[in-house]
C-alpha positions as CSV (number, residue, x, y, z in Angstrom):
1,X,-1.3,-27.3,-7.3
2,X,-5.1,-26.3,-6.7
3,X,-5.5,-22.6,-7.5
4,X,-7.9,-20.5,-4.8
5,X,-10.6,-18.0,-5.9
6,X,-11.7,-15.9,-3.2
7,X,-15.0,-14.5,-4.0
8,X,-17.4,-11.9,-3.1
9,X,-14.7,-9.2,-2.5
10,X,-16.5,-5.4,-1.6
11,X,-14.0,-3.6,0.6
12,X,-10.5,-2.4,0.2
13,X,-9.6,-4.1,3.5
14,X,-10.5,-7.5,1.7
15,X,-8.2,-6.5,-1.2
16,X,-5.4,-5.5,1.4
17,X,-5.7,-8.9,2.8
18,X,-5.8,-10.9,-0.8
19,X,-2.6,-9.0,-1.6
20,X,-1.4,-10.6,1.7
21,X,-2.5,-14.2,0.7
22,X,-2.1,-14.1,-3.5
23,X,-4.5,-16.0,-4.3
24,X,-4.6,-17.0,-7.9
25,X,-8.5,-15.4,-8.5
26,X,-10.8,-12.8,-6.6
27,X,-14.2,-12.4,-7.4
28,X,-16.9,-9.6,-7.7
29,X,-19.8,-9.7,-7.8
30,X,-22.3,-8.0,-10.1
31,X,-25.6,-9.3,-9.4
32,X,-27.9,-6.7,-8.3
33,X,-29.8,-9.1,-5.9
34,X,-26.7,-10.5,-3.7
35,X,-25.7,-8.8,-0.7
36,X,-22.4,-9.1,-1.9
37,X,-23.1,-7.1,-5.0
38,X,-20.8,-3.9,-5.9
39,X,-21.2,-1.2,-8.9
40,X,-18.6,-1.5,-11.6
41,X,-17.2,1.2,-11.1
42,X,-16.2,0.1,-7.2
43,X,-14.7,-2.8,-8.7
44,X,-12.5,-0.8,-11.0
45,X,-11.4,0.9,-7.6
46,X,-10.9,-2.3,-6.1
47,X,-9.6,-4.0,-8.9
48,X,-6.9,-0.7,-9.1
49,X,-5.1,-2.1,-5.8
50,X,-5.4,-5.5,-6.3
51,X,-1.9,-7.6,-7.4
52,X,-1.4,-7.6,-10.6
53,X,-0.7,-11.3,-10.3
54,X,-4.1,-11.9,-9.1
55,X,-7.1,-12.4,-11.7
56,X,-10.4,-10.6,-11.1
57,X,-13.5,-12.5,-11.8
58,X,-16.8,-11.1,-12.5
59,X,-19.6,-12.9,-11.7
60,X,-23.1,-12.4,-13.1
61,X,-26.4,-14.0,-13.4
62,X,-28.4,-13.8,-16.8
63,X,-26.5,-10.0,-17.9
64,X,-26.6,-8.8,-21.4
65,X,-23.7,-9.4,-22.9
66,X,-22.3,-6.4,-23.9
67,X,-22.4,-5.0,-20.6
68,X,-20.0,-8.4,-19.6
69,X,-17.9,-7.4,-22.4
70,X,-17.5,-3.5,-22.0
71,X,-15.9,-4.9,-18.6
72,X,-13.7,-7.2,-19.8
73,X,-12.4,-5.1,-22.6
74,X,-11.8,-2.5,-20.2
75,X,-10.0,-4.4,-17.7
76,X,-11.9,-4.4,-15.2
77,X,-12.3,-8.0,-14.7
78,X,-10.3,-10.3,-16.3
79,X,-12.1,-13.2,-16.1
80,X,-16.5,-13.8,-16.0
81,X,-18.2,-16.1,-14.3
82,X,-21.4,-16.8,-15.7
83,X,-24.1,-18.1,-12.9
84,X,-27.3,-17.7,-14.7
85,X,-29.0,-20.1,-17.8
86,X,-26.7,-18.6,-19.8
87,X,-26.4,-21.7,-22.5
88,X,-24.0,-22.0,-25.5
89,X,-25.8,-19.3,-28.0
90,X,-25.0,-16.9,-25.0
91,X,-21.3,-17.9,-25.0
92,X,-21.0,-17.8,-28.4
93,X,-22.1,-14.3,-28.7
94,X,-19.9,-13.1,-25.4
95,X,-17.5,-14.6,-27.8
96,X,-17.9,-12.4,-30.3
97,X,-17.6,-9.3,-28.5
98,X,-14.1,-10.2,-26.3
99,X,-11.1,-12.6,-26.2
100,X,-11.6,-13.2,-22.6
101,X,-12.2,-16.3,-20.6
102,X,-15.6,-17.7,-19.9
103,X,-16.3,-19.9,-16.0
104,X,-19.8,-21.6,-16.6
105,X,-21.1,-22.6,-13.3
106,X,-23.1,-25.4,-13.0
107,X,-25.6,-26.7,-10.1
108,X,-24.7,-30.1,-9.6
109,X,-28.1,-32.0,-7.8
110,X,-27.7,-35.2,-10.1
111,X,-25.9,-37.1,-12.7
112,X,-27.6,-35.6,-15.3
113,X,-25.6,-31.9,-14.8
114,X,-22.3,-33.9,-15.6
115,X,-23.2,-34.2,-19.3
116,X,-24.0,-30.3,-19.5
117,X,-20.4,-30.0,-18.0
118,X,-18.6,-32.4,-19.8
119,X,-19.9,-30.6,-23.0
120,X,-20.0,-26.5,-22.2
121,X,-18.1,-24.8,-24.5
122,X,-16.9,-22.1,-21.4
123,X,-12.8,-22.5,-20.8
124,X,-13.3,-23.4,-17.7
125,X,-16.6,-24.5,-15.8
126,X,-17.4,-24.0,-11.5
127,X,-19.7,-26.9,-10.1
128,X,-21.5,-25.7,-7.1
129,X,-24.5,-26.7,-5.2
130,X,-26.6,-23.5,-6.5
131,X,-26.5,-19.5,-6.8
132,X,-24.4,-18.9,-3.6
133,X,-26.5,-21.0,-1.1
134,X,-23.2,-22.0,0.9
135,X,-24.2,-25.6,1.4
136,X,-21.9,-28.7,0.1
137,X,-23.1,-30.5,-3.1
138,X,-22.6,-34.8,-3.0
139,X,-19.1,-34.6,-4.1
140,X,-19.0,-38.6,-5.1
141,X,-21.3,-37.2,-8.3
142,X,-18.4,-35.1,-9.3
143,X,-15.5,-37.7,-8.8
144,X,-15.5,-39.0,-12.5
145,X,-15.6,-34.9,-14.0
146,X,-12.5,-35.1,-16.8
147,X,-11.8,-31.7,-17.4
148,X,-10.7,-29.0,-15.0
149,X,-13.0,-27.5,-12.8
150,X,-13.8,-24.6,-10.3
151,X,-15.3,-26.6,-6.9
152,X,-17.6,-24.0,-5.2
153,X,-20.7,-24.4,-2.2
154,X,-20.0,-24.8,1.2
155,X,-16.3,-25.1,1.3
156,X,-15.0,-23.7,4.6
157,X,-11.0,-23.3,6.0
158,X,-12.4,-27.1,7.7
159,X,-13.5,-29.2,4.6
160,X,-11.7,-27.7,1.9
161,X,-8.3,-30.3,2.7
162,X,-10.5,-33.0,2.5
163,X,-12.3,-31.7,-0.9
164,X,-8.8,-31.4,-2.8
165,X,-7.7,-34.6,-1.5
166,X,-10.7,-36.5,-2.5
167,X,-11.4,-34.4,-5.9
168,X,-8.1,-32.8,-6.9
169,X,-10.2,-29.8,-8.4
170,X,-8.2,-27.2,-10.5
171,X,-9.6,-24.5,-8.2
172,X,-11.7,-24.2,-5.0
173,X,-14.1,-21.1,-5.2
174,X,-14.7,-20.1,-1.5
175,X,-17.2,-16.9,-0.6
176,X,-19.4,-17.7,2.5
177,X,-16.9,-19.6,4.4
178,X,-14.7,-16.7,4.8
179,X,-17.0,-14.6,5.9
180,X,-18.1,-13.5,9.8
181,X,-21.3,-11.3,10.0
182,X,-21.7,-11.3,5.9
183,X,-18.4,-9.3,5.8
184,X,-14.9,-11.1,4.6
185,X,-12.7,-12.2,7.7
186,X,-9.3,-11.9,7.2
187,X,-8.4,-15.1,9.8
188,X,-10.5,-17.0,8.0
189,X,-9.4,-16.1,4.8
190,X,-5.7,-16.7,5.7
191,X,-7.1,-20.0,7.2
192,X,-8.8,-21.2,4.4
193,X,-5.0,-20.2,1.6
194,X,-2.8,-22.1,4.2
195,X,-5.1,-25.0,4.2
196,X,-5.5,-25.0,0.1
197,X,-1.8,-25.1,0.2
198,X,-0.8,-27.7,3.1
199,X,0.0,-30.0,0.7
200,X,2.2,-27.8,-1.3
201,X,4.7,-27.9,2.1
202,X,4.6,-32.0,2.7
């Protein structure tokens, strides 16, 4: 069964419709420069009415570790995402500091990025087509990946059937393509969970 992260979360409308939809992962984001960005302490509103079957994951680009930690430890993410050149010194020392898990993300644009995901020491790794660009990698690079992965960039409630039957990802990591005017859509995010789980039906 592929597991669904919906990302970019800012509103307690979205979080009203996640509870609708349970997906297994939400995201916020804390990276100052994204329109989708939110303060911690929002997100520990936020994270307050979310289902407590839900994970919240925190995604950041290139953040001092401690401040990733101090968020974890306090609960209010459960999970971070790291989308930056964080490399395996950086891990190692987020390590250190808390028991959570680690997502490496990873821009796929060639062969080569397989090797860096094949050996990341994360728990789990996301291979996208960049920092939230929204656009669809070459998916036949990723067809031979043999350990679980997040599948992010450009999935929509239209291509993301054809994604999990092609690449059976562990996850699908969907932001911009639930979105109308840069603000979550609730259709489209109910479009995009019943499509994710068509196959759970058959």
């Amino acid at each position: 069964m592929t597991k669904i992260k919906l990302c970019g979360l800012s509103r307690p409308c979205d979080i009203a419709a996640t509870n609708e939809l349970n997906p297994e992962y939400i995201g916020f984001v804390f990276v100052p420069k994204s329109k989708r960005y939110i303060t911690p302490q929002k997100a520990k509103a936020l994270k307050q009415l979310l289902n407590a079957n839900t994970k919240a994951v925190g995604v950041f680009v290139n953040e001092d570790v401690k401040t990733i930690a101090d968020l974890l430890n306090q609960g209010i993410i459960d999970i971070v995402q790291l989308h930056g050149a964080e490399d395996e010194d950086y891990i190692k020392q987020l390590r250190i500091l808390t028991d959570k898990p680690i997502i490496k993300a990873i821009r796929i644009e060639s062969e080569k990025e397989l090797v860096d995901a094949e050996c990341c020491s994360a728990d789990c790794i996301l291979l996208d087509s960049g920092a939230g660009t929204g656009t669809v990698f070459n998916w036949k690079l990723i067809q031979n990946v043999n350990r679980p992965y997040f599948l992010a960039g450009g999935l929509t409630p239209d291509n993301v059937e054809n994604a999990i039957s092609m690449l059976h990802p562990y996850a699908v990591d969907v932001s911009s393509g639930i979105e109308t005017d840069g603000l979550k859509d609730k259709t489209k995010m109910a479009a995009f969970t019943a499509a994710v789980r068509k196959e759970e039906k058959i």
